[in-house]
KETORDO-553845 format. One record per residue (C-alpha): residue in one letter; x, y, z. Coordinates in steps of 0.5 Angstrom, whole numbers, padded with zeros to 4 digits, always signed. Layout:
AXYZ ...
This chain:
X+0040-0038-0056 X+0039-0036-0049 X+0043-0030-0046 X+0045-0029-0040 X+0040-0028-0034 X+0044-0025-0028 X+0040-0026-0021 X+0039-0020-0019 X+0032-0016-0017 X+0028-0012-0021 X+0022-0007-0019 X+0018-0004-0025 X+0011+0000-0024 X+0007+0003-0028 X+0000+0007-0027 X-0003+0004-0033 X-0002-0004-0034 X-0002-0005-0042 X+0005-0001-0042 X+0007-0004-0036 X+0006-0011-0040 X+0009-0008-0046 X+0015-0007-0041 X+0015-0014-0039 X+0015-0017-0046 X+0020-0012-0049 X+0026-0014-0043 X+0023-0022-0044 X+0024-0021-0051 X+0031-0018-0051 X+0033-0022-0046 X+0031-0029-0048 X+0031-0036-0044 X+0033-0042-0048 X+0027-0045-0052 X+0025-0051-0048 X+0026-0047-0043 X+0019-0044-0039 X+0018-0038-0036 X+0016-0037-0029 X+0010-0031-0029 X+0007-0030-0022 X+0000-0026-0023 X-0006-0026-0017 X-0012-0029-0021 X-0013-0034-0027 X-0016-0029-0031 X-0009-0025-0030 X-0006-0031-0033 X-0010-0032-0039 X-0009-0024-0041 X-0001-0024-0039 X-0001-0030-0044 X-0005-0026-0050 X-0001-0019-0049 X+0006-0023-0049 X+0003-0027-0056 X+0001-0021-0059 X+0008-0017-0057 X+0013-0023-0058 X+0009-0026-0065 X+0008-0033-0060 X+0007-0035-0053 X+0010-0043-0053 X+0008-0046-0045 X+0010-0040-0040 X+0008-0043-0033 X+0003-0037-0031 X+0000-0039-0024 X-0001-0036-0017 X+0003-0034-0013 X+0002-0041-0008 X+0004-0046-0013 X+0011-0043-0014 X+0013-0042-0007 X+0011-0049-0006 X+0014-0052-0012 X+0021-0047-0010 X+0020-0050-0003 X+0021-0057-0005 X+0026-0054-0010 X+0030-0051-0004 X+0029-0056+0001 X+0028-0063-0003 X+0022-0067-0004 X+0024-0071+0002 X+0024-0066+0007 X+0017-0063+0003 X+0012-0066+0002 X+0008-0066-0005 X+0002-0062-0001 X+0001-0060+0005 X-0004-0062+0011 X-0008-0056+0012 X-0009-0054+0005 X-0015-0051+0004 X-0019-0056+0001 X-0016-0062+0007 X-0017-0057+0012 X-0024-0057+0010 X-0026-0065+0011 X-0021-0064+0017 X-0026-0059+0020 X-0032-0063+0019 X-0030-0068+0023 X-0028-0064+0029 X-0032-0058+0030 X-0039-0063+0032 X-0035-0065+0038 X-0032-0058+0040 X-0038-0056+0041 X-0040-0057+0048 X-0033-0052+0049 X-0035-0046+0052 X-0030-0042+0048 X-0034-0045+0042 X-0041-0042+0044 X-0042-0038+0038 X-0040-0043+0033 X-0045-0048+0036 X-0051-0042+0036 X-0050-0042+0028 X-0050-0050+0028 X-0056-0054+0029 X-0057-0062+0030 X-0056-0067+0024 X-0055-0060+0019 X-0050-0063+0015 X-0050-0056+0010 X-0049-0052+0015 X-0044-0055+0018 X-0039-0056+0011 X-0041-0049+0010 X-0038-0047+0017 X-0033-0052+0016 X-0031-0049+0008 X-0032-0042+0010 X-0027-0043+0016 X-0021-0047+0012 X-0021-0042+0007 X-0020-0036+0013 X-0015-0040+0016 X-0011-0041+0009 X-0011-0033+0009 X-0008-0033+0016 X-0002-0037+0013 X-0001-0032+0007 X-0002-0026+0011 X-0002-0027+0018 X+0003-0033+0020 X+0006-0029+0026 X-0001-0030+0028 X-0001-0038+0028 X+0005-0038+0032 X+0003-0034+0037 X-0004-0039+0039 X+0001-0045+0037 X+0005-0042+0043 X-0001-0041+0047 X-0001-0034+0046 X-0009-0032+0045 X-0006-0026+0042 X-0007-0021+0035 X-0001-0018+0034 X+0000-0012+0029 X+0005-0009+0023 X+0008-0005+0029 X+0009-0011+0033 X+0004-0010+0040 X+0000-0015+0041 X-0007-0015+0043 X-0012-0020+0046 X-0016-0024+0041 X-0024-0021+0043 X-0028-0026+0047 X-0032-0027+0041 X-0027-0030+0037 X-0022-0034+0043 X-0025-0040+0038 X-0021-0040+0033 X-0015-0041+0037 X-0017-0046+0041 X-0019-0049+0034 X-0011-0048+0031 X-0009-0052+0036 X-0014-0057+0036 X-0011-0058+0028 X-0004-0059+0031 X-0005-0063+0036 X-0008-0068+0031 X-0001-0068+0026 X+0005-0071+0027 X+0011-0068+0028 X+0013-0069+0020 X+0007-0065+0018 X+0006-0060+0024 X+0013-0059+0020 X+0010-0059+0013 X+0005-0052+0015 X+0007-0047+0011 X+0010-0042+0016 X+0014-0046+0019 X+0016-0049+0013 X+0017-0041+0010 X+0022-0041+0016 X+0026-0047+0014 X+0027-0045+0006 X+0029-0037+0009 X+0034-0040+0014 X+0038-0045+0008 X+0038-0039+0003 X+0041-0035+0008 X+0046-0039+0010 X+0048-0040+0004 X+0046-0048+0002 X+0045-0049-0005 X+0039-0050-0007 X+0037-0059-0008 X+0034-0058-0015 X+0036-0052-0021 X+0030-0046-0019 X+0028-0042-0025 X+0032-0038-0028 X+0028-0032-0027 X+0020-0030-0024 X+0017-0025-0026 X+0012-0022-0021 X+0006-0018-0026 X+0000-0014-0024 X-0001-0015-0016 X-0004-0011-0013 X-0001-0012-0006 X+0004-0018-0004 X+0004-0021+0002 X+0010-0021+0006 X+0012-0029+0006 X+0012-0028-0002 X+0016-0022-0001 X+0021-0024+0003 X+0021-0032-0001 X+0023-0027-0008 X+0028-0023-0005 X+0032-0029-0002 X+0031-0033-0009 X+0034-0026-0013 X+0041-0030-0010 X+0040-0035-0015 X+0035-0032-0020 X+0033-0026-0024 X+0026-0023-0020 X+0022-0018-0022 X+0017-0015-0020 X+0012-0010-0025 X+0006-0008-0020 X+0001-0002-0021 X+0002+0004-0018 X-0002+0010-0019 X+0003+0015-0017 X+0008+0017-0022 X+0013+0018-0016 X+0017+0014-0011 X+0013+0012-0005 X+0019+0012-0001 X+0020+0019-0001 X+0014+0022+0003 X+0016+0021+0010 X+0013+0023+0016 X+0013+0027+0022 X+0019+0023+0025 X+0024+0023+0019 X+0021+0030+0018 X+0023+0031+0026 X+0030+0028+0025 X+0032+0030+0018 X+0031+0037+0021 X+0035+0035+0028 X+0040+0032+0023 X+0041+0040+0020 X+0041+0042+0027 X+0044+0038+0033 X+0040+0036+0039 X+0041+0040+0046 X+0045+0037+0051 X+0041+0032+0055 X+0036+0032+0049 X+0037+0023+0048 X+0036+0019+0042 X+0031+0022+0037 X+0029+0014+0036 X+0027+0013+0042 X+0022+0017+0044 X+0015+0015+0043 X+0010+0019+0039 X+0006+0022+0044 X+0012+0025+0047 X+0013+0028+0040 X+0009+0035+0041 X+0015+0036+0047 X+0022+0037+0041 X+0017+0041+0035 X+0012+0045+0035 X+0006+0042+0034 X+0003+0048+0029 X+0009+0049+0025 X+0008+0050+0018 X+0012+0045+0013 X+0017+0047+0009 X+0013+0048+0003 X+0009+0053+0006 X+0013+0057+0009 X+0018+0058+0004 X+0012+0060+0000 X+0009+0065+0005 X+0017+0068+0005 X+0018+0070-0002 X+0010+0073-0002 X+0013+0077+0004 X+0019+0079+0000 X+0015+0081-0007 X+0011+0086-0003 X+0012+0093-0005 X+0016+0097+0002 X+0013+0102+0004 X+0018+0108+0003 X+0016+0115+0004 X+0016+0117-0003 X+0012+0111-0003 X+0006+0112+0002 X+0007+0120-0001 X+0005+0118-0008 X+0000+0113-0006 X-0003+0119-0002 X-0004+0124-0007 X-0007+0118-0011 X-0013+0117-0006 X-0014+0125-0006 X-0015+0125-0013 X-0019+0119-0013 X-0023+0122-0007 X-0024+0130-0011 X-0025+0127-0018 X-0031+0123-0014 X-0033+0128-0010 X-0034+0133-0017 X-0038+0127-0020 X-0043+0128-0014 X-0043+0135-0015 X-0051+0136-0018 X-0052+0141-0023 X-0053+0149-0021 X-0061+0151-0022 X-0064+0157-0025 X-0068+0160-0021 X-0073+0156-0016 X-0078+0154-0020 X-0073+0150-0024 X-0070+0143-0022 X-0063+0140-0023 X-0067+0135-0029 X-0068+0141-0033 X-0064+0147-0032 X-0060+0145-0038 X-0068+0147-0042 X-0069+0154-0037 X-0072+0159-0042 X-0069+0164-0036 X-0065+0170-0040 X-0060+0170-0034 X-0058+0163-0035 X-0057+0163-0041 X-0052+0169-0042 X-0049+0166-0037 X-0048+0160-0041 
């Protein structure tokens, strides 16, 4: 019989991927689905897949039909989930694989564009390999720009030859690769309005929108999804389990190499404005958040140490002996002992008589030397 599986989102991480494992499998198995019911693991490889499903087999006692895939197929399959198979189709047009037949057939005649002058300085006439080969290589770089850079998409859909980075400034795409925009829309140009709404950043858009609005959902999503192994998560995919932890139990178990939480190590700004925190700005000063990071240097000193280490030089400074008189007088008759037992140790022994040296006095046959003695 099933427990109780209560949406919510669940982040574990681990620098060792066999105890995150042992992890997953420990909650799984302390909290179960029913017993047709699938699990939904999402892993970034097939050969992650194959190895999740033997460490579950060998922390549970058995593995029975789990649904292991990559993080692609789950969202399409939520996609339709969310939206109905109506409104989403079962693949869409520029998946990678139709993509690259589209490609074909275009490229040779947008070969002639001035923007497409280094594409055509690959291909040669009638070379049908190269062509499927330029044609396979470009359709799995556009695959990767709607997991990782649909921002991107937008913008040359709209017409923008622009790049825009994590920070949100926009650059112009180099001269050498202007091809790929005018390439981008050349793909949408030939959809119609149904499957230029079908891309995946579009259709991204439309599944965030229904769960935000609060809509339910045209067919029952998993119960939970398990996001195992992942080295880095791509944004969409992180926003879609986010939104989807309304309705399901989302956890994620990534590898981590530091056993402390990243969110801890700050920056310069927050540093700046943790300290302003403590101390209030000056009359005038303005919000710390608007200035920019090249007018940072005007409200701290650049060469300030960080707090570590001025703690530490505060407490070498304060376990240093004081120089009191009592005490620099017996540090200066230590030096003057020191100083005479060196100078007697320096001091030759006495001679004889002339003919003597220092060596052999102590062997002298002088009468006078050794009454002395």
């Amino acid at each position: 019989m099933s427990s109780s599986i209560e949406p919510g989102f669940i982040a574990l991480h681990g620098n060792r991927t066999e105890v995150l494992m042992d992890t997953v499998a420990a909650w799984l198995r302390q909290h179960p689905l029913a017993p047709l019911e699938q699990e939904t693991i999402l892993v970034q490889s097939n050969g992650m897949a194959e190895w999740v499903k033997m460490s579950l087999a060998r922390a549970t006692g058995v593995c029975a039909a789990p649904a292991v895939s990559l993080p692609a197929r789950v969202m399409w399959r939520s996609y339709r989930q969310i939206l109905g198979n109506a409104a989403v189709p079962a693949s869409s047009a520029l998946d990678e694989a139709p993509l690259t037949w589209r490609l074909m057939r275009l490229l040779p005649g947008l070969l002639d564009a001035p923007a497409f002058a280094p594409v055509a300085g690959y291909l040669r006439a009638d070379d049908d390999t190269r062509l499927w080969q330029l044609a396979a290589r470009i359709a799995d770089l556009f695959d990767q720009y709607q997991v990782y850079r649909p921002d991107w998409l937008e913008l040359w859909a709209a017409g923008h030859d622009r790049l825009r980075s994590a920070a949100g400034v926009d650059a112009a795409v180099p001269p050498d690769q202007a091809w790929q925009p005018a390439l981008w829309r050349r793909l949408l140009d030939e959809l119609d309005e149904v499957a230029r709404a079908a891309i995946r950043p579009r259709l991204h858009r439309r599944v965030l929108a229904a769960l935000d609005e609060g809509r339910p959902p045209a067919a029952p999503l998993p119960r939970r999804i398990v996001l195992f192994g992942m080295t880095h998560v791509p944004l969409p995919t992180l926003e879609l389990l986010a939104a989807l932890s309304r309705h399901s139990q989302v956890m994620l178990a990534v590898p981590n190499p530091c056993r402390f939480h990243w969110a801890d190590i700050i920056d310069g700004r927050e540093w700046l404005r943790s300290a302003r925190r403590r101390q209030p700005d000056k009359p005038g000063a303005g919000a710390l958040a608007a200035l920019p990071l090249e007018q940072m240097h005007l409200h701290a000193h650049p060469l300030q140490p960080p707090p570590g280490a001025a703690r530490r030089a505060t407490s070498c400074a304060s376990s240093t002996p004081s120089t009191t008189p009592s005490r620099r007088a017996r540090a200066s008759r230590c030096r003057a002992s020191t100083s005479s037992t060196t100078r007697r140790r320096r001091t030759p022994p006495p001679r004889c008589c002339a003919r003597c040296t220092p060596a052999s006095a102590t062997s002298c046959r002088c009468a006078s030397i050794r009454r002395a003695r």
